[in-house]
ZADO-1210 file (C-alpha; in nm, 4 decimals, padded with zeros to 6 digits):
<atoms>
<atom x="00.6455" y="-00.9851" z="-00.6598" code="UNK" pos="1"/>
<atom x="00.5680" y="-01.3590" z="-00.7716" code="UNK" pos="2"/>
<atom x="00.4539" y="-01.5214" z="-00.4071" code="UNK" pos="3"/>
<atom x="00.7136" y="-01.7721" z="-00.3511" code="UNK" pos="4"/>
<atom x="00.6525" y="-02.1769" z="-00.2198" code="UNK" pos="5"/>
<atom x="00.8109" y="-02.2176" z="00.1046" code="UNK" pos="6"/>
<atom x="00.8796" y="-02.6324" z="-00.0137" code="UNK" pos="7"/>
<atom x="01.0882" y="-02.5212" z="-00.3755" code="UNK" pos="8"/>
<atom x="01.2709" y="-02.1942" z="-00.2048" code="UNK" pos="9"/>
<atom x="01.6179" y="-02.2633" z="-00.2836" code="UNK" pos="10"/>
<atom x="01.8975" y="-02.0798" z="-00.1945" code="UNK" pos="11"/>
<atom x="01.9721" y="-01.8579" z="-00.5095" code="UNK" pos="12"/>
<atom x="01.5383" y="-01.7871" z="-00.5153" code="UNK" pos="13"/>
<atom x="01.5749" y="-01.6873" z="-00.1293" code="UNK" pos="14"/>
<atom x="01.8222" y="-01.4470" z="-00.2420" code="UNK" pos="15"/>
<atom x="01.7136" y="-01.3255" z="-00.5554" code="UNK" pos="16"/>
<atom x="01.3796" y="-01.2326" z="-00.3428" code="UNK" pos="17"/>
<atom x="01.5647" y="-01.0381" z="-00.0495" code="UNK" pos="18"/>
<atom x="01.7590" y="-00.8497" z="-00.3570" code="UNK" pos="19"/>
<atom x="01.3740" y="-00.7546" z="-00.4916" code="UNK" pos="20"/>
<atom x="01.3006" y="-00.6213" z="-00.1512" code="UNK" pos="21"/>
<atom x="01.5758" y="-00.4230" z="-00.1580" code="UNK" pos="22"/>
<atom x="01.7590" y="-00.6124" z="00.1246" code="UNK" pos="23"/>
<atom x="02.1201" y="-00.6654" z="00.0592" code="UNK" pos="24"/>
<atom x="02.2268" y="-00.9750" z="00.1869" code="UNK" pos="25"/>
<atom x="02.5552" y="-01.2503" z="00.1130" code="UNK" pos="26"/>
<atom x="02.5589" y="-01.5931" z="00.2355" code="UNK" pos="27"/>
<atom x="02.6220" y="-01.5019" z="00.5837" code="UNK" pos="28"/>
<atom x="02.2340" y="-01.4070" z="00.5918" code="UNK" pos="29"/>
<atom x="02.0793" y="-01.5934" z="00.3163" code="UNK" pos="30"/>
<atom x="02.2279" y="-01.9444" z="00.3991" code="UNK" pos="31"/>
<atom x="02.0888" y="-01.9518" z="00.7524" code="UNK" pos="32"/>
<atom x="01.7838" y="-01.7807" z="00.6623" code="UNK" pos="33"/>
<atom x="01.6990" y="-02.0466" z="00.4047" code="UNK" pos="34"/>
<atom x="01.7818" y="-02.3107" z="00.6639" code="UNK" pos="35"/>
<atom x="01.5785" y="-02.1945" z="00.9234" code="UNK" pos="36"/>
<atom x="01.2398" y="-02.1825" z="00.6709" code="UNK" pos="37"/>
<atom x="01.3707" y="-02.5233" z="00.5627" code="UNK" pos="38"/>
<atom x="01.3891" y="-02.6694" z="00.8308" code="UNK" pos="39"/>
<atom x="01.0965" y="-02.4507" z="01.0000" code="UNK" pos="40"/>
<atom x="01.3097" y="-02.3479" z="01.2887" code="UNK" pos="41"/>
<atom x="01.2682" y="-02.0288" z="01.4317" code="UNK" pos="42"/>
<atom x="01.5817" y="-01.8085" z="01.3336" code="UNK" pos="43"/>
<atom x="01.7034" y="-01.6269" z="01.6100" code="UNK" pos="44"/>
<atom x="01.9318" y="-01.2793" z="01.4802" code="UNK" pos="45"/>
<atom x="02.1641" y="-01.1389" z="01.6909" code="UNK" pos="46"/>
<atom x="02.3507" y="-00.7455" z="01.6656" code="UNK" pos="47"/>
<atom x="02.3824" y="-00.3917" z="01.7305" code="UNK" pos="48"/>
<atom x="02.0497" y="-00.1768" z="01.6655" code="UNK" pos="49"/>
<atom x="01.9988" y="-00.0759" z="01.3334" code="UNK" pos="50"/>
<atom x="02.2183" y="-00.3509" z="01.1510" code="UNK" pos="51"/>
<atom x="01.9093" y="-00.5026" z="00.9734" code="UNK" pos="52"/>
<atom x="01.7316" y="-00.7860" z="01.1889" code="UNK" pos="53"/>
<atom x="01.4275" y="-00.6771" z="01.2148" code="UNK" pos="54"/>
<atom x="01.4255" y="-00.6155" z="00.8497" code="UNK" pos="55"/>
<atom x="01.4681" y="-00.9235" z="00.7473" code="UNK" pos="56"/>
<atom x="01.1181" y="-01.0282" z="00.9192" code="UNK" pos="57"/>
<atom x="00.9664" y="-00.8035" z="00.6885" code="UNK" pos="58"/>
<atom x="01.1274" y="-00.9222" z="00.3906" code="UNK" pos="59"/>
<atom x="01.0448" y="-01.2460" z="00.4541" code="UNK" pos="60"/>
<atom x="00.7224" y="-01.1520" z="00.4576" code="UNK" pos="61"/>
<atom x="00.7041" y="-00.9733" z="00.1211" code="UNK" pos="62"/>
<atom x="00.9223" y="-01.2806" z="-00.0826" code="UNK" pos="63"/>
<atom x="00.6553" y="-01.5239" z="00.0620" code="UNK" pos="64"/>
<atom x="00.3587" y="-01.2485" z="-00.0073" code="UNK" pos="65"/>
<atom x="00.1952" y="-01.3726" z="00.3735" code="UNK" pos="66"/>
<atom x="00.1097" y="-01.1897" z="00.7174" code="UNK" pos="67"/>
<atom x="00.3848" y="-01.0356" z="00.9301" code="UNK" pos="68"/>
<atom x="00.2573" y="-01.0563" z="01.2927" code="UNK" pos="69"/>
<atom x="00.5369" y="-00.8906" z="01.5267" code="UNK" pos="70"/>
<atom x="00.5062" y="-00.9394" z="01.8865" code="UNK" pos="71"/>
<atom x="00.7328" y="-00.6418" z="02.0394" code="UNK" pos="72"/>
<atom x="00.9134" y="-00.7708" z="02.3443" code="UNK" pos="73"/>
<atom x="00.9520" y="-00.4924" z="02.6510" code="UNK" pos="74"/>
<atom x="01.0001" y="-00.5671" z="03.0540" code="UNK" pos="75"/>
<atom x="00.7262" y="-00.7438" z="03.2043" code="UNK" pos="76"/>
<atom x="00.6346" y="-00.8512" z="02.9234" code="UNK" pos="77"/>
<atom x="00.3962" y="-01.1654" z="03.0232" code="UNK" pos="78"/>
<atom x="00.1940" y="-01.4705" z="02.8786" code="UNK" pos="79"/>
<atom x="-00.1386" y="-01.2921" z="02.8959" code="UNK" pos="80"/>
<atom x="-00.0126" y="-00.9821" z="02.6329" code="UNK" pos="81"/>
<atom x="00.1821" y="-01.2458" z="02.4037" code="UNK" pos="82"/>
<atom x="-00.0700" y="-01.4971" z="02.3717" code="UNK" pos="83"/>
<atom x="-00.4183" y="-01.3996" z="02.4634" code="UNK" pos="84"/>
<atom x="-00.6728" y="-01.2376" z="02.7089" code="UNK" pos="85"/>
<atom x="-01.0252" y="-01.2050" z="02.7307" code="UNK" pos="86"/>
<atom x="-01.2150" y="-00.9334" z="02.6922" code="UNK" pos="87"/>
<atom x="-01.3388" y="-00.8721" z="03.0671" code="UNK" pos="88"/>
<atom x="-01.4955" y="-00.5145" z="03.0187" code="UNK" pos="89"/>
<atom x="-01.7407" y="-00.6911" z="02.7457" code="UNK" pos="90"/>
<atom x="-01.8276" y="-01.0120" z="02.9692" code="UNK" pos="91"/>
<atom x="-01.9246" y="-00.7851" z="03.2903" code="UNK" pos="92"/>
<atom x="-02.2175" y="-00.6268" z="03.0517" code="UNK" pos="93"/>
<atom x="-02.3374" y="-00.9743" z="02.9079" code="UNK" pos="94"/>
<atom x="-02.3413" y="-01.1052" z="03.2376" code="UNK" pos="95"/>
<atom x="-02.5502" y="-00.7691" z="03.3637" code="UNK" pos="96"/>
<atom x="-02.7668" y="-00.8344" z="03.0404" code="UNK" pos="97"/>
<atom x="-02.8375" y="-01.2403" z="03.0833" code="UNK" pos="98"/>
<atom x="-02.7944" y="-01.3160" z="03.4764" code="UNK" pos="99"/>
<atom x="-03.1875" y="-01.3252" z="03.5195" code="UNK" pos="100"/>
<atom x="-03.2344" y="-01.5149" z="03.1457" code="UNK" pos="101"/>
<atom x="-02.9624" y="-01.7944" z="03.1361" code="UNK" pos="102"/>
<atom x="-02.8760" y="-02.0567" z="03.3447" code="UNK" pos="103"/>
<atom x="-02.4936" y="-02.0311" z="03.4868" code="UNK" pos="104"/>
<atom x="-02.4244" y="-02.3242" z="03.2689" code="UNK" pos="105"/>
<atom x="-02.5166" y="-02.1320" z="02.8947" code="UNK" pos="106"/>
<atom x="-02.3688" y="-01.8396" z="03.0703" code="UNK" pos="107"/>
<atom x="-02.0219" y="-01.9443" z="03.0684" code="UNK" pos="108"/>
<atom x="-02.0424" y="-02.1383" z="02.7654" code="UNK" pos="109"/>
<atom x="-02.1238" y="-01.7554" z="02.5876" code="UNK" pos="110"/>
<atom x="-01.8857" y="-01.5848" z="02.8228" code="UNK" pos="111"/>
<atom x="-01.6200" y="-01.7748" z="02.7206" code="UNK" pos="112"/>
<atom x="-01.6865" y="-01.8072" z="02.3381" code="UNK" pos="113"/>
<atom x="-01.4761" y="-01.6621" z="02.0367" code="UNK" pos="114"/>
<atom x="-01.6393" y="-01.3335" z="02.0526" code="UNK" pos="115"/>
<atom x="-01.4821" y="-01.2763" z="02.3732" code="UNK" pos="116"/>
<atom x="-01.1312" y="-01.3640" z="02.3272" code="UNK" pos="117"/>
<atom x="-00.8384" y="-01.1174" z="02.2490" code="UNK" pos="118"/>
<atom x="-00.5983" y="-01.2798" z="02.0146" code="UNK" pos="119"/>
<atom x="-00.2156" y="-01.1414" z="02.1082" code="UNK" pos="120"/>
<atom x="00.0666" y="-01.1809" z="01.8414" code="UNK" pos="121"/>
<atom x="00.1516" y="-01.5631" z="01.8930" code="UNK" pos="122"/>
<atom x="-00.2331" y="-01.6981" z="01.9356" code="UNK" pos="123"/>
<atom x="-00.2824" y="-01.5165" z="01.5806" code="UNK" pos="124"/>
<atom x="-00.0022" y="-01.6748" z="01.4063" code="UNK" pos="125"/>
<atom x="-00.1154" y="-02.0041" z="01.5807" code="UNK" pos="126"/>
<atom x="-00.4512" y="-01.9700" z="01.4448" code="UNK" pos="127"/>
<atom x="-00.3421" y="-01.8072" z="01.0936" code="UNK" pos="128"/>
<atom x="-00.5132" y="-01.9797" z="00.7838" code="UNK" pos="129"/>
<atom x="-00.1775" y="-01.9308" z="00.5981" code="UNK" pos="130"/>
<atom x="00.1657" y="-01.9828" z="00.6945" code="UNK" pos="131"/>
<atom x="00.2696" y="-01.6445" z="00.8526" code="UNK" pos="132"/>
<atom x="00.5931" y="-01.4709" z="00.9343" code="UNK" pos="133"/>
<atom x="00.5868" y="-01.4278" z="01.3466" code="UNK" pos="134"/>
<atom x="00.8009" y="-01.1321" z="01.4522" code="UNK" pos="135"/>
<atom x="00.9333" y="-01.1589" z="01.8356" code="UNK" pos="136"/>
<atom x="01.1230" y="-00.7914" z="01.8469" code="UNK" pos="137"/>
<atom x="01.3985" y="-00.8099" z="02.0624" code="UNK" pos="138"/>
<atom x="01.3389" y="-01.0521" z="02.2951" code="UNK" pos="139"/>
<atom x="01.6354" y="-00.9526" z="02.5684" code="UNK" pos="140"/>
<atom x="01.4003" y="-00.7200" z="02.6677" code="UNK" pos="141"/>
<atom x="01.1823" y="-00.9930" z="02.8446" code="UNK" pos="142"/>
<atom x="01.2314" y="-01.2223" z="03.1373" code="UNK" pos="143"/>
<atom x="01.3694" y="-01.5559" z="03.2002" code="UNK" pos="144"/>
<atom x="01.0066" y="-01.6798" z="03.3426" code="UNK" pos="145"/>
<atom x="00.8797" y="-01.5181" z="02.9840" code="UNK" pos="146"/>
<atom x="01.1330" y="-01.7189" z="02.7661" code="UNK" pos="147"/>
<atom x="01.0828" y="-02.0454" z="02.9184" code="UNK" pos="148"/>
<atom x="00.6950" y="-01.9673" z="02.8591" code="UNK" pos="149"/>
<atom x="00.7972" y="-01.8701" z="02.4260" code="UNK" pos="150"/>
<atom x="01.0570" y="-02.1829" z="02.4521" code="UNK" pos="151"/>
<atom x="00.7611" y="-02.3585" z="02.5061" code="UNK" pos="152"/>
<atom x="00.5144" y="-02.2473" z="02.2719" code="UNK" pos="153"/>
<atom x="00.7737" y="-02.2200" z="01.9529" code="UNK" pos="154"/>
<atom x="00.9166" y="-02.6238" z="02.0977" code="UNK" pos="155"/>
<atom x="00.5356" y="-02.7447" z="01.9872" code="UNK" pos="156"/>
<atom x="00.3447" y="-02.4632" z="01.8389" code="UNK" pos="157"/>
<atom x="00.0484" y="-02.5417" z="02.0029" code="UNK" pos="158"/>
<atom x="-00.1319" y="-02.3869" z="02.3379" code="UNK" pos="159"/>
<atom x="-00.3944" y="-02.4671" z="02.6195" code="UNK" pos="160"/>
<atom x="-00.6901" y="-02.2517" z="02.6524" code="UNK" pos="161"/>
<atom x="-00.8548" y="-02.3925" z="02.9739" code="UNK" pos="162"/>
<atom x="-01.2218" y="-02.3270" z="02.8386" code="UNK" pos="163"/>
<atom x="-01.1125" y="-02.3937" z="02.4934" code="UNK" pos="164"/>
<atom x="-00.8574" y="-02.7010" z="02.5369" code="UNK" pos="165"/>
<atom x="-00.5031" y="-02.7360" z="02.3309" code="UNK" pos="166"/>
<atom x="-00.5313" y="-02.5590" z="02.0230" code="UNK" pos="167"/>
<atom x="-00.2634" y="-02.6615" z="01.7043" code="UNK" pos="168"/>
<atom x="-00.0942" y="-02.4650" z="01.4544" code="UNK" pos="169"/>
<atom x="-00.2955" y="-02.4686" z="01.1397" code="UNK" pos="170"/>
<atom x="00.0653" y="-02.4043" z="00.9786" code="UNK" pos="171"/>
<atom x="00.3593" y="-02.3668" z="01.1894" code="UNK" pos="172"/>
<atom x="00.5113" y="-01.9808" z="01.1027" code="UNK" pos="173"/>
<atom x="00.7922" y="-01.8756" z="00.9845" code="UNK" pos="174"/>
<atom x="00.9740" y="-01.7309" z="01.3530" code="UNK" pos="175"/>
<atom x="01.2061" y="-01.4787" z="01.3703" code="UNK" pos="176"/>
<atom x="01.3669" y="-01.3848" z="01.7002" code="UNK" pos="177"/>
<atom x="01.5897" y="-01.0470" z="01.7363" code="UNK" pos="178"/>
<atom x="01.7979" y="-01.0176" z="02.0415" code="UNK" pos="179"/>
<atom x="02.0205" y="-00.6987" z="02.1220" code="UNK" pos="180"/>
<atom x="02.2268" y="-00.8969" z="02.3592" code="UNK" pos="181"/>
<atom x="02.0640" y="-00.6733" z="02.6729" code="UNK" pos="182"/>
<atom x="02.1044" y="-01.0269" z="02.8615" code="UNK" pos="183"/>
<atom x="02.2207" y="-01.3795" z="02.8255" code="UNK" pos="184"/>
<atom x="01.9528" y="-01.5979" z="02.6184" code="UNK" pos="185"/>
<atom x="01.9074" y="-01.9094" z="02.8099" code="UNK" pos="186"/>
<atom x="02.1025" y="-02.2583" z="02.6289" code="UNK" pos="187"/>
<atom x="01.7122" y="-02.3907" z="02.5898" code="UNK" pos="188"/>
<atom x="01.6089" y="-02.0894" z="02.3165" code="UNK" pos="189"/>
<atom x="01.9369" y="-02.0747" z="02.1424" code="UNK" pos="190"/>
<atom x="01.9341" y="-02.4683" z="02.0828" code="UNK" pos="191"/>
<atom x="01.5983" y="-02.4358" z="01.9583" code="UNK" pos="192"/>
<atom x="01.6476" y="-02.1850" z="01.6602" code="UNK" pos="193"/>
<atom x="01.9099" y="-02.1264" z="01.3905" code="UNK" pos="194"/>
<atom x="02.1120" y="-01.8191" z="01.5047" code="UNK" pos="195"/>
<atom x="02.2168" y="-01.5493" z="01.2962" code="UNK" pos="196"/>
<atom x="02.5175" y="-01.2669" z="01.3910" code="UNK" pos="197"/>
<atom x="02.4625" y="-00.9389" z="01.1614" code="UNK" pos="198"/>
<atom x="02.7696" y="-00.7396" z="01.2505" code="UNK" pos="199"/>
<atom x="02.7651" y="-00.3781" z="01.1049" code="UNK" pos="200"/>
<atom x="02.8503" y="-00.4364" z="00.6765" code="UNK" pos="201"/>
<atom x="03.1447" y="-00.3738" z="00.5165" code="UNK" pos="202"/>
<atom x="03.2228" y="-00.0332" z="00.3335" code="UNK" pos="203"/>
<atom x="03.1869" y="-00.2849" z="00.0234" code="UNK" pos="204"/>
<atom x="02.8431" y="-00.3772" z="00.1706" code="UNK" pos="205"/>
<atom x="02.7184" y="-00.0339" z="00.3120" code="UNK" pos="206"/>
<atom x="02.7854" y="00.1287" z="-00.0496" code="UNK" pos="207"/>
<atom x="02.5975" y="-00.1341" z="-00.2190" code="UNK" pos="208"/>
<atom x="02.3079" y="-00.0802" z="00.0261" code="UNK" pos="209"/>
<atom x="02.3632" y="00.3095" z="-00.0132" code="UNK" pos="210"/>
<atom x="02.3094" y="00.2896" z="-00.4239" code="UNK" pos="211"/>
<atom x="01.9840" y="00.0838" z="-00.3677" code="UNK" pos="212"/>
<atom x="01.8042" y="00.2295" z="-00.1121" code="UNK" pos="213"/>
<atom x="01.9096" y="00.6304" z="-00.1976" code="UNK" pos="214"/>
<atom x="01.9902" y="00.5726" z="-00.6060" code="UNK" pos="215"/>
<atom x="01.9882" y="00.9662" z="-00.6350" code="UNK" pos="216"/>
<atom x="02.3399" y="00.9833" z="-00.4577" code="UNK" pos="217"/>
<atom x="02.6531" y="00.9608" z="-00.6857" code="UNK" pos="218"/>
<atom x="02.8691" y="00.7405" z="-00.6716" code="UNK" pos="219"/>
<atom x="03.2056" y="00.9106" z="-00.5589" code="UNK" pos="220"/>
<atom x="02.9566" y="01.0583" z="-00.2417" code="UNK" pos="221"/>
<atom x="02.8164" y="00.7046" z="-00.1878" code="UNK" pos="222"/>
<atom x="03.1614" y="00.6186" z="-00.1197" code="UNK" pos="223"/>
<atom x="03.2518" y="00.9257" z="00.0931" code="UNK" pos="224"/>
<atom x="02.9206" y="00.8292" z="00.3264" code="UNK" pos="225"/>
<atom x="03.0436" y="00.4478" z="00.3438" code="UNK" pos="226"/>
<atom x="03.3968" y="00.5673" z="00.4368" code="UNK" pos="227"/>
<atom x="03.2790" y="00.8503" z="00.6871" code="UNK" pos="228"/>
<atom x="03.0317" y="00.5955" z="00.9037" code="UNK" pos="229"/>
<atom x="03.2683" y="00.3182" z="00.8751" code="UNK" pos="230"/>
<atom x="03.5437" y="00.5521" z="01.0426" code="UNK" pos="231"/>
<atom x="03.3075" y="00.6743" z="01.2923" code="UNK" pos="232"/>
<atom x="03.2554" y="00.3353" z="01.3746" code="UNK" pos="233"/>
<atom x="03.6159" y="00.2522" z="01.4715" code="UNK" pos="234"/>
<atom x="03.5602" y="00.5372" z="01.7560" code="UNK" pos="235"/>
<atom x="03.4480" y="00.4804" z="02.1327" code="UNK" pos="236"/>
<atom x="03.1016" y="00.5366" z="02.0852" code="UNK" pos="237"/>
<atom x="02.8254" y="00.3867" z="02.2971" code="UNK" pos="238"/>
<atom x="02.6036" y="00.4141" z="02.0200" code="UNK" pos="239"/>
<atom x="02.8046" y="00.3714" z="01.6531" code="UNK" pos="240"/>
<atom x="02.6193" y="00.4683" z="01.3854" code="UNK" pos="241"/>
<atom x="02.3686" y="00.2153" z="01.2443" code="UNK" pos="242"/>
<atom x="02.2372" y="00.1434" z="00.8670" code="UNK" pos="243"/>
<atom x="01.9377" y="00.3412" z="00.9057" code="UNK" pos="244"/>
<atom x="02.1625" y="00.6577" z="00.9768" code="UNK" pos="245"/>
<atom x="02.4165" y="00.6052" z="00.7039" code="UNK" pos="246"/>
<atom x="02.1187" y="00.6262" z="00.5008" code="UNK" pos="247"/>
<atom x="01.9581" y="00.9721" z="00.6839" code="UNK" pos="248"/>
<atom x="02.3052" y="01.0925" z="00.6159" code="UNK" pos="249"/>
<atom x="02.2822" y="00.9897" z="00.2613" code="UNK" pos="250"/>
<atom x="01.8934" y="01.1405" z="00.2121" code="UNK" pos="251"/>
<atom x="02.0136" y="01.4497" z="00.3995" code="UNK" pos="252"/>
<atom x="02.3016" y="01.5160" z="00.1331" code="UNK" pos="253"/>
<atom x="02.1011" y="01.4813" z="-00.1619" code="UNK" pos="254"/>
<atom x="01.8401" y="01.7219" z="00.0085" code="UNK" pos="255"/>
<atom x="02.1854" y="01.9552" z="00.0049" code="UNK" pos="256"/>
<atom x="02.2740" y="01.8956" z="-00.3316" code="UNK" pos="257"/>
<atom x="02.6205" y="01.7534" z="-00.2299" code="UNK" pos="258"/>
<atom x="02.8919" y="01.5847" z="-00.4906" code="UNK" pos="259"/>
<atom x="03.1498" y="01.5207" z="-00.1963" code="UNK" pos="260"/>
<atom x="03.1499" y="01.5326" z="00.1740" code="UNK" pos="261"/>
<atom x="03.3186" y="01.8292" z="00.3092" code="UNK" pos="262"/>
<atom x="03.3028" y="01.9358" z="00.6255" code="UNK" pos="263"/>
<atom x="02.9976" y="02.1567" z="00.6699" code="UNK" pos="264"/>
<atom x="02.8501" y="01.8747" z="00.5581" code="UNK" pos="265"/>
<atom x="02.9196" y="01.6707" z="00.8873" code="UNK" pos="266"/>
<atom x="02.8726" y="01.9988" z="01.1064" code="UNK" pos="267"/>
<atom x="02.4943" y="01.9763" z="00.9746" code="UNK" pos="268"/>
<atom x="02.4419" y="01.6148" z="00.9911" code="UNK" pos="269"/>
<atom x="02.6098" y="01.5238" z="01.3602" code="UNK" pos="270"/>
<atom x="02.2601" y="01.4986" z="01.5071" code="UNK" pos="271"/>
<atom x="02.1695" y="01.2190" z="01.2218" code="UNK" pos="272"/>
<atom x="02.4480" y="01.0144" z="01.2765" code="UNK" pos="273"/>
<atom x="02.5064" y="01.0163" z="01.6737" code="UNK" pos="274"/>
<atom x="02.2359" y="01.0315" z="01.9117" code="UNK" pos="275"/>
<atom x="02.4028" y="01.0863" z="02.2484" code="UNK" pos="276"/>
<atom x="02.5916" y="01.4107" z="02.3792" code="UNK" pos="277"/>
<atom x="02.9185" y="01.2534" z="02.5234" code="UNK" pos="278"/>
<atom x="02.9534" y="01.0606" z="02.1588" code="UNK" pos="279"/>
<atom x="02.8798" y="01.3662" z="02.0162" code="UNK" pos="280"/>
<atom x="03.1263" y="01.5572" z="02.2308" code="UNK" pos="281"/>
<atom x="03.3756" y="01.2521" z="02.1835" code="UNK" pos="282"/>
<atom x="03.3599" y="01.3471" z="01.8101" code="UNK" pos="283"/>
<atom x="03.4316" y="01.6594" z="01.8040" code="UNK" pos="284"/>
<atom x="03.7531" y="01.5861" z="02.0509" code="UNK" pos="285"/>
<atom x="03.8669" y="01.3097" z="01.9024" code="UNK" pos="286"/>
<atom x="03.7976" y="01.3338" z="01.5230" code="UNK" pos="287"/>
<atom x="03.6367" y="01.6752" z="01.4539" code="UNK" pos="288"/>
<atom x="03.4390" y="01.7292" z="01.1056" code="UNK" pos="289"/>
<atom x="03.7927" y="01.7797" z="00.9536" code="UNK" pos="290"/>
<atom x="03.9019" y="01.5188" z="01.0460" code="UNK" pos="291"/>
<atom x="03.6812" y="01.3115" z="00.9444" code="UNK" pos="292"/>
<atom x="03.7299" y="01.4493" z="00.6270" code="UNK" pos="293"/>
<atom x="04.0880" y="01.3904" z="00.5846" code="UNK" pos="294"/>
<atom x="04.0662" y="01.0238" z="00.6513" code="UNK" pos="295"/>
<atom x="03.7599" y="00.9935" z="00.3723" code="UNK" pos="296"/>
<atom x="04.0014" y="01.1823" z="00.1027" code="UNK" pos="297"/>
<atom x="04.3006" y="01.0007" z="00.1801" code="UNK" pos="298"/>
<atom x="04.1157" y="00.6325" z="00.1282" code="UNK" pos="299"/>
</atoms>
């Protein structure tokens, strides 16, 4: 793929590049996406698991040909992990090896010298030589003591090093934020980035994306799998269906040489699609395989 300039991306380029990638996308995704590089915010991308944002970090990264650096958020998470550390283990033996040699002044100057520093995710794409696409996987996960400390870094892309000083971006990166809405994001963060909702696609959508990414389905089945998850979407599940498992379904029908859904099909494939017992038992009371069927056919 041609690597793309960040300063002549245009709108119908940004999406002509996703489409490459294999990333199906409509101006709900590509116009804020663009604006975000544009106007080198960080975009922050909001939805259920498995609708695509963390994709779309990737793709980035593949249209513009650069790094992706992904910093995955979890609880108690902290500023050491994200942004750096120093190697401790490593100084201990130099200072064993020098403490009779050096004087305590040459000492810490070594101690505290690249060699001994552990870059994290957001010192790296700091210090990156080119423009590089920083990943912060859902960030929910973290604190609110954590997100004031990222609110801070991604406000001026820079950071203090006490031994080192402040240290600039060489080129400020291209941020993308993914929240599963675990908690409330504070004003402060959301203010600071372009924000993106992905809700779950269409059937329009989800057949498109079916065709690209599993092209040895047919086309009446890639319709029967778009209808199927869509329906099993409109049901009380705690966990509805997401992309990625519309698209184990479809890889799991081809592996069964299937022209239609029927309803052996479904009995197979359960485990693919829902990944929790009550759901599972909430299918089989409320819909059933058959019908599930009936409601495809009858569309």
């Amino acid at each position: 793929m041609k690597r793309e300039n960040l300063s002549s991306i245009t709108i119908e380029r940004l999406r002509q590049g996703f489409e490459k990638a294999g990333y199906i996308a409509e101006d709900d995704i590509i116009v804020p996406v663009y604006l975000a590089l544009r106007l080198e915010k960080p975009i922050l991308i909001t939805g259920a698991p498995g609708v695509g944002k963390t994709e779309i970090a990737k793709v980035l990264a593949s249209v513009f040909q650069t790094e992706l650096i992904r910093l995955q958020c979890y609880e108690g998470l902290d500023e050491n992990k994200a942004l750096y550390e120093w190697n401790y283990q490593r100084q201990l033996i130099k200072i064993q090896l020098i403490k009779d040699t050096a004087s305590e002044e040459m000492v810490e100057q070594d101690l505290f010298s690249r060699g001994y520093l552990l870059e994290r995710p957001l010192l790296r794409a700091i210090q990156a030589q080119e423009k590089a696409v920083l990943l912060i996987d859902e960030i929910d996960k973290t604190d609110e003591e954590f997100e004031a400390f990222l609110f801070e870094v991604l406000s001026d892309f820079q950071v203090s090093i006490p031994e080192w000083g402040t240290i600039e971006a060489n080129h400020i990166p291209m941020v993308v934020l993914t929240n599963n809405g675990e908690r409330e994001l504070s004003d402060g963060l959301k203010r600071r980035c372009v924000y993106l909702y992905i809700d779950f696609p269409t059937i329009e959508k989800e057949l498109k994306i079916i065709k690209v990414k599993v092209p040895e389905v047919n086309d009446r089945l890639a319709e029967d799998i778009a209808l199927a998850v869509h329906y099993m979407r409109e049901q009380d599940f705690k966990k509805k269906p997401s992309i990625s498992e519309t698209l184990d379904l479809a890889n799991a029908l081809v592996l069964f040489d299937a022209k239609r859904l029927e309803e052996k099909h479904i009995k197979d494939t359960i485990n693919l699609l829902l990944k929790d017992k009550e759901d599972i038992d909430l299918f089989y009371k409320e819909l059933g395989p058959f019908g599930l069927v009936e409601m495809v056919n009858k569309r």
